[in-house]
Backbone as CSV, one residue per row, in Angstrom:
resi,resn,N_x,N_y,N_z,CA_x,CA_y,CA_z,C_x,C_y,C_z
1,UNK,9.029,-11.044,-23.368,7.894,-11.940,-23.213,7.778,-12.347,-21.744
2,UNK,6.606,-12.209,-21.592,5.946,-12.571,-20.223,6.448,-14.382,-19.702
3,UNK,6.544,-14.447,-18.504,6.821,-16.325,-18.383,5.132,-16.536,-18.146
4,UNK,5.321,-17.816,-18.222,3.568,-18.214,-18.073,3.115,-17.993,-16.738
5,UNK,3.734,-18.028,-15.799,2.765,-17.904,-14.931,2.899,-16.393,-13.996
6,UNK,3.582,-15.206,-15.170,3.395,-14.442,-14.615,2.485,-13.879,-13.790
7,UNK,1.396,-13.497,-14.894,0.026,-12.907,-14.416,-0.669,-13.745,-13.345
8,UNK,-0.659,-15.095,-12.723,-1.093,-15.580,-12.021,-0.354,-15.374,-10.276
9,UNK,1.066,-14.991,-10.901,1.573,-15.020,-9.770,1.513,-13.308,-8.723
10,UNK,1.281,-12.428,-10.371,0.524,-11.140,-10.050,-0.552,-10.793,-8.845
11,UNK,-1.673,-11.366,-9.952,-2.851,-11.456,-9.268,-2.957,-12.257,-7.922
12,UNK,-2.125,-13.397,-7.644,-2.213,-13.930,-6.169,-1.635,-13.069,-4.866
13,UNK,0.130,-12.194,-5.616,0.295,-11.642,-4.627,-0.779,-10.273,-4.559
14,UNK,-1.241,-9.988,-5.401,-2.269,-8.583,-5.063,-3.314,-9.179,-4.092
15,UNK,-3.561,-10.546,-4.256,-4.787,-10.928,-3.722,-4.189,-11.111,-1.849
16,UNK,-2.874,-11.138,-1.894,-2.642,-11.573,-1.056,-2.145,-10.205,-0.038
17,UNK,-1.797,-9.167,-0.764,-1.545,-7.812,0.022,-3.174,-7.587,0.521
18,UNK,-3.523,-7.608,-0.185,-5.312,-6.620,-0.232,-6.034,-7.843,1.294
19,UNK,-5.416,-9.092,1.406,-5.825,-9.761,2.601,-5.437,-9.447,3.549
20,UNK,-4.168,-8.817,3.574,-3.040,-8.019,4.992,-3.917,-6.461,4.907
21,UNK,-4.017,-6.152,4.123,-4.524,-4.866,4.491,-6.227,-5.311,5.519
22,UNK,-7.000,-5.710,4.653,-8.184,-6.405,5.373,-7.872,-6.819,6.819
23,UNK,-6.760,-6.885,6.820,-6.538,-7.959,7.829,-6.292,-7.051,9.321
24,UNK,-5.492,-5.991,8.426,-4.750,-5.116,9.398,-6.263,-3.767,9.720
25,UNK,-6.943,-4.023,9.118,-8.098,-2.830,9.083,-9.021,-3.151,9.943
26,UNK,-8.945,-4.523,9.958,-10.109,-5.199,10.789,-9.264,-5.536,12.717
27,UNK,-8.355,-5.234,12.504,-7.237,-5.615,14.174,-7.506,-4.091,14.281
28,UNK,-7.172,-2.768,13.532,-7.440,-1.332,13.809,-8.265,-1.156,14.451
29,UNK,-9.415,-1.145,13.733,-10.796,-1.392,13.898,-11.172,-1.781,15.486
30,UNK,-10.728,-3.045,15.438,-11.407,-3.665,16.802,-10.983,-3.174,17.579
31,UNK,-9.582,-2.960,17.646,-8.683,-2.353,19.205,-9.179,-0.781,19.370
32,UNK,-9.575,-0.207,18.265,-10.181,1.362,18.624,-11.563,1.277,19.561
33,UNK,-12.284,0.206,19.182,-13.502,0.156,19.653,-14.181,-0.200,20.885
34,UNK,-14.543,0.326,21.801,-14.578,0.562,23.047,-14.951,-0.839,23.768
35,UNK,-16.235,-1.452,22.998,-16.723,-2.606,23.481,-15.878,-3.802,22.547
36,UNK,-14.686,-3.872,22.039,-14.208,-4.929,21.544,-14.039,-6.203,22.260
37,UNK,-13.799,-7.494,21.329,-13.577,-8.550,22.482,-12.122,-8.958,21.670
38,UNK,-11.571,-8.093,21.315,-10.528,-8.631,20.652,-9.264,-8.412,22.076
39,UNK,-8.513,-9.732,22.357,-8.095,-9.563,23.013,-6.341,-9.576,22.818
40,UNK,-5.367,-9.456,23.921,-3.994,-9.682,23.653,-3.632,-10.394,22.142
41,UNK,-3.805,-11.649,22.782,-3.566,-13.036,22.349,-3.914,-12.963,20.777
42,UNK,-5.851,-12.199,20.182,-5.317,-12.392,19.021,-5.364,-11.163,18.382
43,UNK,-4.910,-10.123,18.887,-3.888,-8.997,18.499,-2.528,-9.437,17.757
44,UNK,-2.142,-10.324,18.730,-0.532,-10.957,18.440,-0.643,-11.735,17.346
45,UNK,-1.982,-12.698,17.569,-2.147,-13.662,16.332,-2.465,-12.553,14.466
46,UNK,-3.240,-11.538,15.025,-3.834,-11.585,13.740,-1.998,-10.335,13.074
47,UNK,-1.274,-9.969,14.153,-0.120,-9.354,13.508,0.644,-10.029,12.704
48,UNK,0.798,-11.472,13.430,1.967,-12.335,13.055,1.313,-12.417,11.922
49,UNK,0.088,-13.036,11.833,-0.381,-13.785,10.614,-0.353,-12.387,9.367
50,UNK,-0.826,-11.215,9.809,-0.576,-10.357,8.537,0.975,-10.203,8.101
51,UNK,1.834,-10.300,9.096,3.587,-10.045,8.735,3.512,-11.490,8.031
52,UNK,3.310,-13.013,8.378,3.663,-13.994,7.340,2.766,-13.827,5.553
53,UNK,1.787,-13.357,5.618,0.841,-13.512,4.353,1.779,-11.999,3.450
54,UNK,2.144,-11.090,4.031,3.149,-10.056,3.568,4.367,-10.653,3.071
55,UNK,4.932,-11.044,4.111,6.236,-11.664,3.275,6.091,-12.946,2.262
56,UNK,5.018,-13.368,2.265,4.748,-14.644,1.192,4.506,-13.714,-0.132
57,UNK,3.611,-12.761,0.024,3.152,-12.083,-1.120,4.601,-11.146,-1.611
58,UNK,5.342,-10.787,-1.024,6.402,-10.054,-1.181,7.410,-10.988,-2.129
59,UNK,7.737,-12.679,-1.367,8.458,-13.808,-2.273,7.719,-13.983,-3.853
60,UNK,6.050,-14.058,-3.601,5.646,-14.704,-4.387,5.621,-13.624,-5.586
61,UNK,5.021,-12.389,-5.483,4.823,-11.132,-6.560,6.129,-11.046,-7.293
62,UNK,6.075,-11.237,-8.395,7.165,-11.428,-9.894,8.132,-9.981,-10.086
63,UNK,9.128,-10.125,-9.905,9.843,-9.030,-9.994,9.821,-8.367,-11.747
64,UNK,9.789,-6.794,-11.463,9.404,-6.116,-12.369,10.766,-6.408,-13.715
65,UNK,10.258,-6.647,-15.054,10.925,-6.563,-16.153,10.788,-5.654,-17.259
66,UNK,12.211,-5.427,-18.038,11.972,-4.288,-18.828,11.557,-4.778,-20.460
């Protein structure tokens, strides 16, 4: 049997990978692009912030049961 707040804790960390990916697609993105204004500073910011929302979703996502 499932604990109660499995499925919630599911769906938050999925919600919360699929924001690092977004996250990381959109820093790709900009730094490829010739006229970007994305600069150093939040290169660094938007890394850190995808490595902390990863490891939260990594704590938070419910380890698999048989």
């Amino acid at each position: 049997m499932k604990g109660r707040y499995h499925n919630k804790r599911e769906k938050l960390a999925a919600l919360l990978f699929d924001l690092v990916k977004y996250l990381l697609t959109v820093i790709g993105v900009g730094t490829i692009l010739p006229e970007s204004k994305i600069s150093v500073w939040t290169l660094v910011t938007g890394l850190l912030l995808a490595g902390v929302l990863l490891a939260l979703a990594m704590v938070i996502a419910p380890e698999e049961r048989d």
